[in-house]
N, C-alpha and C positions, 0 to 999 in steps of 0.2 A: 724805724723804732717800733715797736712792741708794748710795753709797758706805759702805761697814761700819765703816768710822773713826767716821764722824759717828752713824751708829746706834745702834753699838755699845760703844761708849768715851766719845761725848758723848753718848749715850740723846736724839739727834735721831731721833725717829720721824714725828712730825706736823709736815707744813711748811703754815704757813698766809700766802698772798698778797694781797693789794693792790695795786693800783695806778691810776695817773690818769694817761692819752697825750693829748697832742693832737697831730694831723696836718693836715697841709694839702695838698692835692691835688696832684702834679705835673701829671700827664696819662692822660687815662684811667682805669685803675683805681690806678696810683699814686701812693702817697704816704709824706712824709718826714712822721716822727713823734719827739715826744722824750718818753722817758716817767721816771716816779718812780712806786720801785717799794718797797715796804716785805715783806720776808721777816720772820716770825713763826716761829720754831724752839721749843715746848716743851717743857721735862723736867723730870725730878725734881732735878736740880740746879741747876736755872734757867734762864729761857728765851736762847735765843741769837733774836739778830736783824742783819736785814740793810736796809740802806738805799741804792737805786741809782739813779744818773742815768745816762740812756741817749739815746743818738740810734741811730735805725731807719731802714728803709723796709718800707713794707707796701701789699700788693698785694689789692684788696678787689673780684674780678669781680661782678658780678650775676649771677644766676641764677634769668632769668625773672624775674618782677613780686613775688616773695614774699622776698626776701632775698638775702644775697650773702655767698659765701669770704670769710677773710679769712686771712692767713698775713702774718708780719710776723718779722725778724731787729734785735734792737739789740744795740749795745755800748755802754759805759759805764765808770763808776767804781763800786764796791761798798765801801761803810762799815759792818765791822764789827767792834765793839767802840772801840780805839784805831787800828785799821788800815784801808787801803785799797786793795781789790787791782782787779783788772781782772775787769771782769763781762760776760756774757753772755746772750742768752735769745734767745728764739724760739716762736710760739707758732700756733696754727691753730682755725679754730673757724666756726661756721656763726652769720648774725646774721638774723632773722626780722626783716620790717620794719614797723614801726606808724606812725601819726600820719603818714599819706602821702610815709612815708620818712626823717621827718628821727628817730626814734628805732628803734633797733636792740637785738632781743634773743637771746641765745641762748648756746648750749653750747662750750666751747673748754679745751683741753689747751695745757698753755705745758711747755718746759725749761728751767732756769737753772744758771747754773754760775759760781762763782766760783772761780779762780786764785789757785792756795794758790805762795807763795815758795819755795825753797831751803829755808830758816830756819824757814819756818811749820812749819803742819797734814801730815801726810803723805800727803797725797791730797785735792784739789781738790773742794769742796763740791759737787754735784751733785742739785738736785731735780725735781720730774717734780708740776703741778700740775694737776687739772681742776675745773671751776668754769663760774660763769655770768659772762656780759657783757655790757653795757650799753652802747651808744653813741648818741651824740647829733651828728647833723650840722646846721651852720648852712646856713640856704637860700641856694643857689648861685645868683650874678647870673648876670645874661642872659649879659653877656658873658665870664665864668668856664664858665659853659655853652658855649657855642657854640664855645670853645676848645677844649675837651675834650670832644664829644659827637660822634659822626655820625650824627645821628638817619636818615639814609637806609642807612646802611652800605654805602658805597660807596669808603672809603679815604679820602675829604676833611673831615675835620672844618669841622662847620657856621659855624664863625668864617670859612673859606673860601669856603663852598659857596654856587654863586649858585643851587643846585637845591637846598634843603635836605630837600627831602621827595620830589625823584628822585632814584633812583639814575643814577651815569651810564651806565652800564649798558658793554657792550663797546666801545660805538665812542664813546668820550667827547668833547666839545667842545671842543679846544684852548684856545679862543679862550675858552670861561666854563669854570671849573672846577668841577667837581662835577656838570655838565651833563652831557644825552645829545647827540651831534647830531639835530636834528628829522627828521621822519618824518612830515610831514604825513598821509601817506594811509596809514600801516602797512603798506607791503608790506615791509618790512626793508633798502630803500635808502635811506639817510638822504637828505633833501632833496639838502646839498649836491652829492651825486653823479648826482640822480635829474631827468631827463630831463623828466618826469611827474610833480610831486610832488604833486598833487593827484588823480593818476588811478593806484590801486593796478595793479600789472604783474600783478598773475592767475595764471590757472596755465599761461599759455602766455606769458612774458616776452620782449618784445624780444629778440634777444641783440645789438642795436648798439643799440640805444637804451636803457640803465641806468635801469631802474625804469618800464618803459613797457611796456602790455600790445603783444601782439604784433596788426597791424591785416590786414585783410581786404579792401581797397578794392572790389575788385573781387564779392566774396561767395562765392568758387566755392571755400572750403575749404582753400585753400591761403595762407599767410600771407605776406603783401607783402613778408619777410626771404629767403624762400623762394621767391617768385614772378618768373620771367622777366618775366612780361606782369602787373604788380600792377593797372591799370585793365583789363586784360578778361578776362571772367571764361573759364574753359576750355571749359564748352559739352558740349553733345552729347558732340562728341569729341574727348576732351583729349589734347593731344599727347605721345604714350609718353615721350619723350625730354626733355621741357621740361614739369616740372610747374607745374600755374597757367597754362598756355598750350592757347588750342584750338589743333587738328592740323588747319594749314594745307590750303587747296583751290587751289594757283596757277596750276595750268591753268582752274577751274573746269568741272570735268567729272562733281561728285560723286565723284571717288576722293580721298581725303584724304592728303597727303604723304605719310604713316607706310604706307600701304597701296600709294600709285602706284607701278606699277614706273618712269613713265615723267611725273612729278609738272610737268613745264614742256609735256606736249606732250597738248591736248585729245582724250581717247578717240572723239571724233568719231560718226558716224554706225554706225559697222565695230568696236568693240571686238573685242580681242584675247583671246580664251577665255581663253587660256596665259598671257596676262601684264596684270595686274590693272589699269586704267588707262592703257592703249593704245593703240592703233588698231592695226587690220590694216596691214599695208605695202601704202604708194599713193604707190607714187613723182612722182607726175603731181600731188597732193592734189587729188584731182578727188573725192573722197569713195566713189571706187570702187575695191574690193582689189584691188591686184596679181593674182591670183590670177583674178578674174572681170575683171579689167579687157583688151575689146579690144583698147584702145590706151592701154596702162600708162604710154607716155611723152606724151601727150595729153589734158592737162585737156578731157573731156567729163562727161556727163549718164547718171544711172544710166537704165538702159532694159530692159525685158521681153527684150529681143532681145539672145542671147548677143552676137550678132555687132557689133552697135552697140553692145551694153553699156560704157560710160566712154570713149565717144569724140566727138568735136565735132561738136555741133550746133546746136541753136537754143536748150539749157537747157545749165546749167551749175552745179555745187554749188559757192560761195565766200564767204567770210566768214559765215558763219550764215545766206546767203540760196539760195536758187533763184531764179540770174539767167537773165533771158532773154535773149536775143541781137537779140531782133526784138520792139517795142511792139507792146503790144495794143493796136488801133487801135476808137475809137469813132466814132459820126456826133456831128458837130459839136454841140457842147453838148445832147449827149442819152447815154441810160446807153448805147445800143443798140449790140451790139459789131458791129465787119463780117466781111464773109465773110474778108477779107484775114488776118486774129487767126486761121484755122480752125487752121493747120498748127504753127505755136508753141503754141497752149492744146493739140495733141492731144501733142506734146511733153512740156509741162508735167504732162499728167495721166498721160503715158507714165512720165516721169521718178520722179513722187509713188506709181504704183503696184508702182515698181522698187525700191523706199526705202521697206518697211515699217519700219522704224526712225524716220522722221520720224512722231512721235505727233500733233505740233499744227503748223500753219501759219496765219500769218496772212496774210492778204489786203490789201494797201494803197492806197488810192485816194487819187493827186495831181490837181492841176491847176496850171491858168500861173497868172497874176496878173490876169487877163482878168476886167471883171466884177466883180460884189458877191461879195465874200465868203462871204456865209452861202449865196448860189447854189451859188458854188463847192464850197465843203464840203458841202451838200447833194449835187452830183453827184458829187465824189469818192467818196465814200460809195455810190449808187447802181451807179454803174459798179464799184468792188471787187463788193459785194453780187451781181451779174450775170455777175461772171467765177467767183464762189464756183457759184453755178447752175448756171453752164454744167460748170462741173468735177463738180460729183456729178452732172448729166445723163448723163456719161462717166464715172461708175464710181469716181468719188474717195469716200470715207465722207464724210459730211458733219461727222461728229464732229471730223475733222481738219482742219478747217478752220474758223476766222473771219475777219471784214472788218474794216476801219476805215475810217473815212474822214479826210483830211486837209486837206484842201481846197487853200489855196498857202501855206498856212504854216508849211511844209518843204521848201523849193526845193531840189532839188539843184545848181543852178548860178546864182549871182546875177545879177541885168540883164533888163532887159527888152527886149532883142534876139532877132530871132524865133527863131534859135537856141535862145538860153536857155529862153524858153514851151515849145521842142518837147520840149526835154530834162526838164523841168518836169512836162509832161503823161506823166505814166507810171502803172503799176501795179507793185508791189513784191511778192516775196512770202520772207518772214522767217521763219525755222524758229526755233521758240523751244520746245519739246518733244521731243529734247533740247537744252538752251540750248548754242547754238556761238557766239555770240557776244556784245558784252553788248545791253542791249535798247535800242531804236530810242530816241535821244537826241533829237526832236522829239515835244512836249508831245500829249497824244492833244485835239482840241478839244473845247467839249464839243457834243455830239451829241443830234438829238434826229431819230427815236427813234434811241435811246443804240445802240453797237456792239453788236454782234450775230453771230449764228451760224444763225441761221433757214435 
């Protein structure tokens, strides 16, 4: 007892309790309980007692796998003596768990209080008990379980959850409840949104394609989201300004855009020291400078002699070739060149010794349509091969030069009118070291013995 009335005046000192609750589970850890409860008051003038019917609710968390809280509030009616006044209690305790949960033991403090009248007691019964307790649960159906449990703990109780053993973790499945959306490949884009749902995004992810690693087509390190030119790869040398892209050649003169001062106009024979991918000024494009050119406003032939140096003659530098002006003339179906060829070949070797800049030249040998074939192409062949001789006889390296032969299966004018064969019959000769133009668009035949530089 509590209160000095009762102690004191009714020599209530020892309160001794009992009682018997059953509850039934709301939800989770709550539950509605009704209990009866029997107070035991001894003393030397006779025992007082109490008798109470109570309805509660109590709240019994777990705690880990060994037992669980419990703290519980009921009100009721209290029967004591002739009277019956209004009762209260309230009690808290700890329950250890045996027999795989369905029995419970353990330590627990209760208060009780009964409500004394007007009329009555002068101060309201008040006692304070601790004790042991015992409790006993019936095994819970599946479906009473799954009502009241989340075994994922995920906020969806298992009566709901079509995942009852996932969590649904942050980006939940609308559509099933208690679900995650999938993730087939784990990279943390759920399928739905994932582009790739079988091919994890990496550590370099798409940034337009959701859940999709970022791809390389081309292999030159730069990624196809990022990449101007995604099929070709950058090369050698990648264009400063366009990454993933080589740096353009559109003269084709070996100076690459990003470096040409002058990137649409081939640096030609005459590069410009001072400006990187150039030409010298040649107004005339006779391949001869302004500067050494005779005659600056007349396509001519570079030559030893200041005075003739870039002016009209019998040679001429255009399109990547050294054109001649006058055929090298042979003896009829023989390599054997004439005396008439003397003054164009001394020309021609004037011209190539005036143009240390031409590194390699090639030598071309045609013929008409006259004739077998393989003949033909044999003396095309022989005849180039004879004009290569006669050139290093006069002083040309021989390194700078080879032959080919063609035989007539690169006509320059089609028909077989005499015209056409004369035009047909010629020698060619193509400056391909440095490349000024692109290379001779008639197939090489095949040769035997094979082309040559002998």
């Amino acid at each position: 007892m509590l209160p000095s009335y009762q102690r004191d005046e009714l020599d209530y000192g020892l309160t001794l309790l009992g009682a018997v609750r059953a509850g039934v589970q709301l939800v989770g850890p709550l539950e509605v309980q009704v209990s009866f409860a029997y107070w035991l008051f001894p003393s030397g003038s006779g025992a007082g007692q109490q008798l109470t019917g109570s309805l509660g609710l109590r709240v019994a968390p777990e705690i880990g796998s060994r037992g669980h809280l419990f703290f519980d509030l009921n009100a009721g009616l209290g029967r004591t003596g002739d009277k019956s006044r209004f009762a209260l209690d309230g009690g808290a305790g700890y329950l250890f768990s045996v027999a795989h949960n369905a029995v419970g033991i353990g330590p627990f403090v209760r208060y009780g209080r009964l409500f004394a009248t007007e009329s009555d007691n002068p101060s309201d019964a008040q006692y304070l008990v601790v004790g042991v307790a015992g409790t006993f649960s019936a095994p819970e159906s599946e479906e009473l379980r799954r009502v009241n449990v989340d075994s994922d703990s995920d906020g969806v109780f298992d009566a709901d959850d079509i995942c009852v053993d996932v969590p649904a973790g942050d980006v939940p499945d609308p559509e099933r409840p208690g679900c995650p959306l999938d993730d087939g490949d784990g990279d943390g884009v759920v399928d739905r949104d994932d582009v790739c749902p079988s091919t994890p995004q990496g550590e370099h992810p798409d940034p337009e394609r959701a859940g999709c690693p970022a791809t390389d087509s081309d292999s030159d390190e730069v990624f196809d989201y990022e990449d101007p030119c995604p099929t070709t790869p950058s090369g050698e040398h990648p264009d400063p300004n366009r990454p993933g892209c080589p740096d353009p050649d559109t003269d084709g003169d070996s100076f690459h855009d990003s470096a040409d001062e002058c990137p649409e106009q081939h640096v030609g024979l005459n590069p410009d020291p001072e400006r990187p991918g150039c030409p010298l000024p040649d107004r005339d494009g006779d391949s001869v400078p302004d500067p050494t050119d005779a005659c600056p406003d007349e396509p001519g032939a570079p030559s030893q002699d200041p005075e003739r140096n870039g002016c009209p003659g019998l040679v001429r530098v255009e399109d990547g070739q050294l054109r001649i002006t006058r055929p090298v003339f042979f003896a009829t179906n023989r390599d054997v060149i004439l005396r008439r060829s003397q003054g164009v070949l001394e020309a021609l070797a004037d011209a190539i010794a005036a143009t240390p800049n031409i590194r390699r030249l090639v030598i071309e040998g045609h013929t008409d349509d006259v004739g077998e074939a393989a003949a033909n192409l044999d003396l095309s062949r022989r005849r180039a091969r004879n004009v290569r001789r006669w050139l290093i006889e006069h002083d040309v390296a021989a390194d700078r030069m080879e032959f080919v032969g063609f035989g007539e299966t690169c006509p320059k004018e089609e028909g077989t009118s005499r015209s056409a064969r004369a035009t047909n019959r010629r020698v060619e000769f193509r400056i391909v070291d440095p490349p000024l133009s692109p290379p001779n668009s008639c197939d090489v035949p095949d040769q035997s013995p094979a082309e040559g530089s002998e």
